[in-house]
N, C-alpha and C positions, 0 to 999 in steps of 0.2 A: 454424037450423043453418047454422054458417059452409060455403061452397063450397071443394071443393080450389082446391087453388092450382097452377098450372102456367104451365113457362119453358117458350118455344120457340124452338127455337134452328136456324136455317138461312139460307144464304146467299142465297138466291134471297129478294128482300124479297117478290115477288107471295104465292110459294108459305107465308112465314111469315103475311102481311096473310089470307089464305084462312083457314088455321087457325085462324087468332086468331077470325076473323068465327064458325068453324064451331063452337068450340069455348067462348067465351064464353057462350052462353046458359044452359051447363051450370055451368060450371067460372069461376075465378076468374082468367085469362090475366094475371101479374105483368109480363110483357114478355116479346118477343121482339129478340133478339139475333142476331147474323152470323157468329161466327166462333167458336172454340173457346176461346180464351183468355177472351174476354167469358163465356160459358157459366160458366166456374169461377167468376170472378168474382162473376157476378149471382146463380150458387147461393147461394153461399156470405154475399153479402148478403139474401138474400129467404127464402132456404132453403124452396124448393116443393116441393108433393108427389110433382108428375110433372115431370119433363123432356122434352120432347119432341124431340127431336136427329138431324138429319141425320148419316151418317159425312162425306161430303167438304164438310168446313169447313176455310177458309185457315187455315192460322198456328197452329191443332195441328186434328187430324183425332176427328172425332165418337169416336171409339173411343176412345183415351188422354184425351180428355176426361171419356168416361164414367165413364172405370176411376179419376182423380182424384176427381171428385165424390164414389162411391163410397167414398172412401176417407174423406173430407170427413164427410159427412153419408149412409150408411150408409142412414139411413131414404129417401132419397128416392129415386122409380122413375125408372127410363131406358126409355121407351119410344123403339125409333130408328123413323125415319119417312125412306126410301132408297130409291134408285133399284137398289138393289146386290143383283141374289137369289140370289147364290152361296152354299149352304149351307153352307161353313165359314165364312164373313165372317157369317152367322146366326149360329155356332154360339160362332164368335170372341166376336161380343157380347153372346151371352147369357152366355160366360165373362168378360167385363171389366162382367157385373154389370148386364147388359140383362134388364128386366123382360117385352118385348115387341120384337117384330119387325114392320115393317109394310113392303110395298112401297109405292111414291108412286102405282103405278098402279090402286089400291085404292080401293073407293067412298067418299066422304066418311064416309058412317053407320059404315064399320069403324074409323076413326079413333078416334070417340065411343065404339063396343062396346071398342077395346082399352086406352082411357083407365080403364072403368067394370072393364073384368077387373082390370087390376093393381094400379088403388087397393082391390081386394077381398082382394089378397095372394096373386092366381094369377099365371099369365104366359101370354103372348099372342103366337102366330106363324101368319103371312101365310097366308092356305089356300094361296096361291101356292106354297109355299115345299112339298119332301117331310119332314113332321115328325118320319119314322124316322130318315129320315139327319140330321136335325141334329139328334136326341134323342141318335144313336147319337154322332154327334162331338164333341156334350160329356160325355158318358159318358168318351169315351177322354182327354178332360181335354189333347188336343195340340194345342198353340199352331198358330199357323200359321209361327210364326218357330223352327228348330230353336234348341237352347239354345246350342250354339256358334257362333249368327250372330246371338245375343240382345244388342240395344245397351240401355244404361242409359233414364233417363226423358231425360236433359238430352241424349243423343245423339240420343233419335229426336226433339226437339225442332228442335234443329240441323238434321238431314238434312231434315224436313219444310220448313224456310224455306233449305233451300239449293235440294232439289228443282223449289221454288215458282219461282225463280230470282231468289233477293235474294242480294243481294251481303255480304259479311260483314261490311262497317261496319255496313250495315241491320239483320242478326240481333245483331250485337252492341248493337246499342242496343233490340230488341224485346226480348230476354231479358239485356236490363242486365250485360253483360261485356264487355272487352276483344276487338278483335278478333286480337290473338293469341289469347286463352282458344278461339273461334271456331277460329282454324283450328288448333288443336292437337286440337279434338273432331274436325274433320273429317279428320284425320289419325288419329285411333285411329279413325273410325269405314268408312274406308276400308281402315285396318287389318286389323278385324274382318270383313269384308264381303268379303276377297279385291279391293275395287274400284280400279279404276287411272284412272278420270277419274270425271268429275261425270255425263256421261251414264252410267256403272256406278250411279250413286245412282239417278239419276233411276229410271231402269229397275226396281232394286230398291224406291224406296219406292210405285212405280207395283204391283209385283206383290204388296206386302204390305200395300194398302190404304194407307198411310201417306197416300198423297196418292191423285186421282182424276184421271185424264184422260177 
């Protein structure tokens, strides 16, 4: 009987090398990857069963990765594995198509119990974590971003690597455009945002998880 197959994806290489060690005896580890845009990528070529995915990855953020994959290949689980125990950023994820929730400060052996839950086709959250309130706020189905401060995919792309603090020759060459196309997003998306400098971004992709400080 073939073993699943599982990506893991986080930026810290210690913290991904541990996984892979803890995880392989079980499971089939196809690679581990750094950043978000790798993630889509290497899905989308190996197409695993699980995912394993930090949210604060450079260059897009564990969450809109998800929600991509998702959309991609449907069949494979997003178990996130974070430092983040704020029950809407849980609950956030289990809406952009999270199968499991894990905090990093969790014993090894629950990594294995949450990997074995969701390839059974259940899902899986942190005992850490209160399971009513983030059962309750994904019930109520509300984003954490109201809908009139809702930017496109290719905006929060943008703000995430301006956030990061690259400069817009740099984003316009990671996401292959012109850096007028660049600063014409970052003008609709200060637009939409009420924001009047780059600290107004910063600030904002900081309180919507976009990025992590």
């Amino acid at each position: 009987m073939s073993k699943s197959r599982i990506l893991i994806a986080d930026d810290h290489a210690l913290i991904g090398e541990l996984c892979k060690r803890l995880l392989e005896s079980e499971f089939e580890v196809v690679g581990v990857v750094a950043d978000g845009r790798t993630v889509i990528r290497k899905a989308t070529e190996l197409k695993p069963d699980v995912i394993l995915l930090d949210i604060a990855m450079p260059g897009l953020n564990g969450l809109d990765a998800a929600q991509r994959v998702k959309t991609a290949l449907p069949s494979t689980k997003i178990l996130f594995l974070t430092m983040n125990s704020d029950p809407e950023v849980a609950a956030e994820a289990f809406r952009r198509g999270g199968s499991g929730y894990l905090i990093k400060t969790c014993a090894s052996t629950e990594v294995v119990v949450a990997v074995r839950e969701i390839l059974r086709g259940k899902t899986y959250l942190s005992p850490k974590l209160p399971r009513d309130l983030v059962n309750d706020l994904r019930r109520r189905g509300k984003s954490m971003v109201s809908e009139e401060r809702r930017l496109t995919e290719r905006q929060r792309e943008v703000l995430q690597l301006l956030a990061e603090g690259k400069a817009m020759k740099e984003i316009g060459t990671i996401l292959h455009m012109t850096t007028r196309t660049v600063a014409f997003h970052k003008y609709r998306i200060m637009e939409v945002l009420g924001a009047t400098s780059t600290s107004d971004l910063v600030r904002y992709a900081v309180r919507t998880h976009v990025i992590s400080m």
